[in-house]
C-alpha positions as CSV (number, residue, x, y, z in Angstrom):
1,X,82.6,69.0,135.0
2,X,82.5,72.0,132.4
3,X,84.2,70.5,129.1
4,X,86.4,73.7,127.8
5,X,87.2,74.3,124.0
6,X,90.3,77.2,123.5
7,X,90.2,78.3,120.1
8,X,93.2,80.8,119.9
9,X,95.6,81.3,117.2
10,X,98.7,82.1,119.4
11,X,100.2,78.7,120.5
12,X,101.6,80.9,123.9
13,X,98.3,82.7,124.7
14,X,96.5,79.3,124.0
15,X,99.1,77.4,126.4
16,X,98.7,80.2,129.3
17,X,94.8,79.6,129.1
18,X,94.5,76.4,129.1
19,X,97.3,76.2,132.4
20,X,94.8,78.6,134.3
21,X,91.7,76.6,133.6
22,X,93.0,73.2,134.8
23,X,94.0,74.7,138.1
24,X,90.2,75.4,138.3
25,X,87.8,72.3,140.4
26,X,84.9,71.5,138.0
27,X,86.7,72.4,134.3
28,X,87.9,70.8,132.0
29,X,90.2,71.2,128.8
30,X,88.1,69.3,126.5
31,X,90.6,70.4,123.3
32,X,92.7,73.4,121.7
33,X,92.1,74.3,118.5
34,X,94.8,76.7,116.6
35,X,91.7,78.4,114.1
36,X,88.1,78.3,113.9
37,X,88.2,75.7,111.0
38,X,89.7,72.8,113.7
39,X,87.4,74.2,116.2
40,X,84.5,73.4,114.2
41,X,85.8,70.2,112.7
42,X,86.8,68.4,116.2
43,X,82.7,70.0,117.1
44,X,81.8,68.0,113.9
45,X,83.8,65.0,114.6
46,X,82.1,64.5,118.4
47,X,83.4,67.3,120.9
48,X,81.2,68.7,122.9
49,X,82.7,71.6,124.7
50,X,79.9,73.1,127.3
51,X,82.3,76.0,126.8
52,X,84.1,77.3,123.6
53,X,86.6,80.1,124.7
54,X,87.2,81.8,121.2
55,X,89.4,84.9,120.3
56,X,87.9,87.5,117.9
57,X,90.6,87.3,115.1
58,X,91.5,83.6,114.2
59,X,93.5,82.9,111.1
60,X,90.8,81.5,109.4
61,X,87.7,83.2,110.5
62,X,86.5,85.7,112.6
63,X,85.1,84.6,116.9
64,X,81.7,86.1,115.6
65,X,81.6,83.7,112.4
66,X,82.8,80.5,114.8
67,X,79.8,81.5,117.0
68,X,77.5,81.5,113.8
69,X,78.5,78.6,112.8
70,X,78.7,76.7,116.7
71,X,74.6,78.2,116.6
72,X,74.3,75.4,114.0
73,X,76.3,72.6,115.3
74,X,75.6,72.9,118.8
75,X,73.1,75.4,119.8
76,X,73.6,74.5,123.1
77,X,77.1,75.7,123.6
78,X,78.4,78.3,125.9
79,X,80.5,81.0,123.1
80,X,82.8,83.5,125.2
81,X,84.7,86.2,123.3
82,X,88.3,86.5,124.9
83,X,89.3,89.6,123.2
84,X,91.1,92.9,122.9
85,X,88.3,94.6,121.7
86,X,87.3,96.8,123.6
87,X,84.4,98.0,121.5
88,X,80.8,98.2,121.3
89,X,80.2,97.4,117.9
90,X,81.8,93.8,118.5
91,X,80.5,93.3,121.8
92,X,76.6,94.0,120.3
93,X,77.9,91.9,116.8
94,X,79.2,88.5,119.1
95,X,76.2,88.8,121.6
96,X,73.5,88.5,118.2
97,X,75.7,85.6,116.7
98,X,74.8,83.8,119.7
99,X,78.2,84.4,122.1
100,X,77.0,84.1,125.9
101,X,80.1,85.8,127.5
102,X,82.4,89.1,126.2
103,X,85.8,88.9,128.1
104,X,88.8,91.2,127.3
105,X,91.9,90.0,127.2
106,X,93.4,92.5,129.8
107,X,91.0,90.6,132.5
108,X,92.6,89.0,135.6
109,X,92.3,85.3,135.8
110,X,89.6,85.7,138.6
111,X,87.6,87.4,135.9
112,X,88.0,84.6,133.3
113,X,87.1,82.0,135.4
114,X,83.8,84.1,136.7
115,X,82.4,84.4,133.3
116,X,83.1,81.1,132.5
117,X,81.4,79.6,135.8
118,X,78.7,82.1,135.2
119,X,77.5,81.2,131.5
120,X,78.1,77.4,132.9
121,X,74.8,78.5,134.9
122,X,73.2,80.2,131.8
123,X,74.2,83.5,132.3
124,X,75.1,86.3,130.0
125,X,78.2,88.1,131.1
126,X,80.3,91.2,130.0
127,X,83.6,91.7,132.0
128,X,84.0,94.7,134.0
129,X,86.4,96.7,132.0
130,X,83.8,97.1,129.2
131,X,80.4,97.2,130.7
132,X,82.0,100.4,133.0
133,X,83.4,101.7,129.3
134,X,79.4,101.9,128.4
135,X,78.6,103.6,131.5
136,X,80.8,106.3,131.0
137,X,79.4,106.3,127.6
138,X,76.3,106.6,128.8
139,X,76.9,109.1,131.4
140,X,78.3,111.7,129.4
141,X,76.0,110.8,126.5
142,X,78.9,110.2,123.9
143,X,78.9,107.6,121.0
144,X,75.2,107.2,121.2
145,X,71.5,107.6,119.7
146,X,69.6,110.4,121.4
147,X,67.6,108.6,123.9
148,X,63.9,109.0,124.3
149,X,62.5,110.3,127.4
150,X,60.3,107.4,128.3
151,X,60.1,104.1,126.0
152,X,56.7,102.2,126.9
153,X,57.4,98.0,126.5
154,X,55.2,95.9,127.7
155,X,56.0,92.5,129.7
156,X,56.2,90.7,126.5
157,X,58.1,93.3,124.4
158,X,61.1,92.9,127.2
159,X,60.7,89.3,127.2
160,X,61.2,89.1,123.4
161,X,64.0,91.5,123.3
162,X,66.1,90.2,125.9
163,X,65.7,86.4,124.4
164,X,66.6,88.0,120.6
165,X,69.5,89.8,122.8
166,X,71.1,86.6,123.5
167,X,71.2,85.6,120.0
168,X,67.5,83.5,119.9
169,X,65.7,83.5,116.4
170,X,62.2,84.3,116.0
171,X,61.2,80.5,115.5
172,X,63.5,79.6,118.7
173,X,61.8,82.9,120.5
174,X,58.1,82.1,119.8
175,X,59.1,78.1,121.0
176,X,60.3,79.7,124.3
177,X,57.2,81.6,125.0
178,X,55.0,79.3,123.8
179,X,53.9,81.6,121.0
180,X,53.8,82.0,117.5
181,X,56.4,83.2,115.2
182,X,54.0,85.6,113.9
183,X,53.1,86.8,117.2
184,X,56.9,86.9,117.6
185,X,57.4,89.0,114.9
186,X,54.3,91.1,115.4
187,X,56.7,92.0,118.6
188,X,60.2,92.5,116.7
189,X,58.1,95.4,114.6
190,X,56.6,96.9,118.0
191,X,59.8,97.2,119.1
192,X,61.9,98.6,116.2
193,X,59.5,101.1,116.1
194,X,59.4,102.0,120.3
195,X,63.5,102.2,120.5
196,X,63.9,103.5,116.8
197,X,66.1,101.2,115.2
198,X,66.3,99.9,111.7
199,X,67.0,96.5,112.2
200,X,67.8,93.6,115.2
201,X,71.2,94.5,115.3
202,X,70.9,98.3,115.8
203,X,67.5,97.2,118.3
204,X,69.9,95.1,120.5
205,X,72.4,98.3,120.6
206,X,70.2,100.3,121.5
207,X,68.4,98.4,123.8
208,X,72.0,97.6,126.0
209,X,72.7,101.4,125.5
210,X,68.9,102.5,127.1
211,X,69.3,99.4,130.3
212,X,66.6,97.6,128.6
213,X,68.2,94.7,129.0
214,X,68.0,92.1,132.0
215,X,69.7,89.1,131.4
216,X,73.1,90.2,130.3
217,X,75.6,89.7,133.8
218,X,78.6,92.3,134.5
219,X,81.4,90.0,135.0
């Protein structure tokens, strides 16, 4: 049974979610929450949501600060961004605070459900409306970087980026491959310096932007 957490500000929009996902076999409405101050209190008092659907703009707090702050409480939780932004510079921001799923709020049901089922499994997803937005992007070569004609990464190098690209730390990185954080690091530099970016969240940008990227599901 997935255990659901709805933060959302609007009472109606929080009611209409939480209606849909109860219809659904195998989840659960573990608990509403009306900002991202009660989200993280009832989280602190002994929820644990395997899901936390969060909105973007909260009262309180931002969805990319509840994720931050969920990466420290429960690392283990599933962060989806239900959203109506539509934008590129959010999705890149909510996937490096440790969100596993970017939905728009103009998704059907089917599509909510999907994502959520999906990151359930330990999947990254992006709903369809805004992974085909970056392929038009990327098509007609609008709103990005210039893009190199070939960018060598090793086996390793695309390991490490796609675990920093779901929001892992360097520490939490070297853990996973059984490596050091130096060697981590040694990695991070490689790679800044093979896509051109400045720092991680302008790597992971351009990363998504060049298909670097494995892990990340199109809802």
């Amino acid at each position: 049974m997935g255990k659901i957490l709805i933060v959302e500000d609007h009472a109606v929009v929080r009611a209409g979610i939480s209606h849909i996902l109860e219809q659904e076999e195998g989840l659960e409405v573990a608990g509403l929450a009306n900002n991202g101050r009660r989200a993280l209190e009832m989280v602190k008092n002994g929820l644990r949501p395997d899901i936390v659907l969060c909105d973007m703009h909260l009262g309180d707090m931002t969805g990319i600060e509840v994720a931050q702050a969920l990466q420290l409480q429960l690392p283990q939780v599933g962060v989806i961004m239900l959203t109506i932004e539509a934008s590129e510079k959010y999705l890149t921001e909510a996937f490096q605070a440790g969100a596993k799923g970017y939905v728009l709020k103009g998704a059907d049901n089917d599509e909510l459900v999907y994502a959520i089922r999906k990151v359930l499994q330990g999947k990254n997803v992006v709903c369809t409306g805004l992974a085909g937005k970056f392929k038009e992007l990327l098509l007609h070569k609008k709103q990005m970087p210039p893009q190199p004609t070939a960018i060598d990464l090793s086996e390793r190098e695309l390991e490490v980026l796609n675990l920093l690209a779901i929001g892992l730390t360097n520490v939490e990185v070297a853990d996973r491959l059984f490596t050091s954080k130096r060697t981590v690091e040694g990695h991070r530099l490689s790679l800044l310096k093979k896509i051109g970016a400045r720092n991680g969240l302008e790597l992971i940008r351009r990363a998504m932007l060049f298909g670097l990227l494995t892990d990340t599901e199109e809802v």
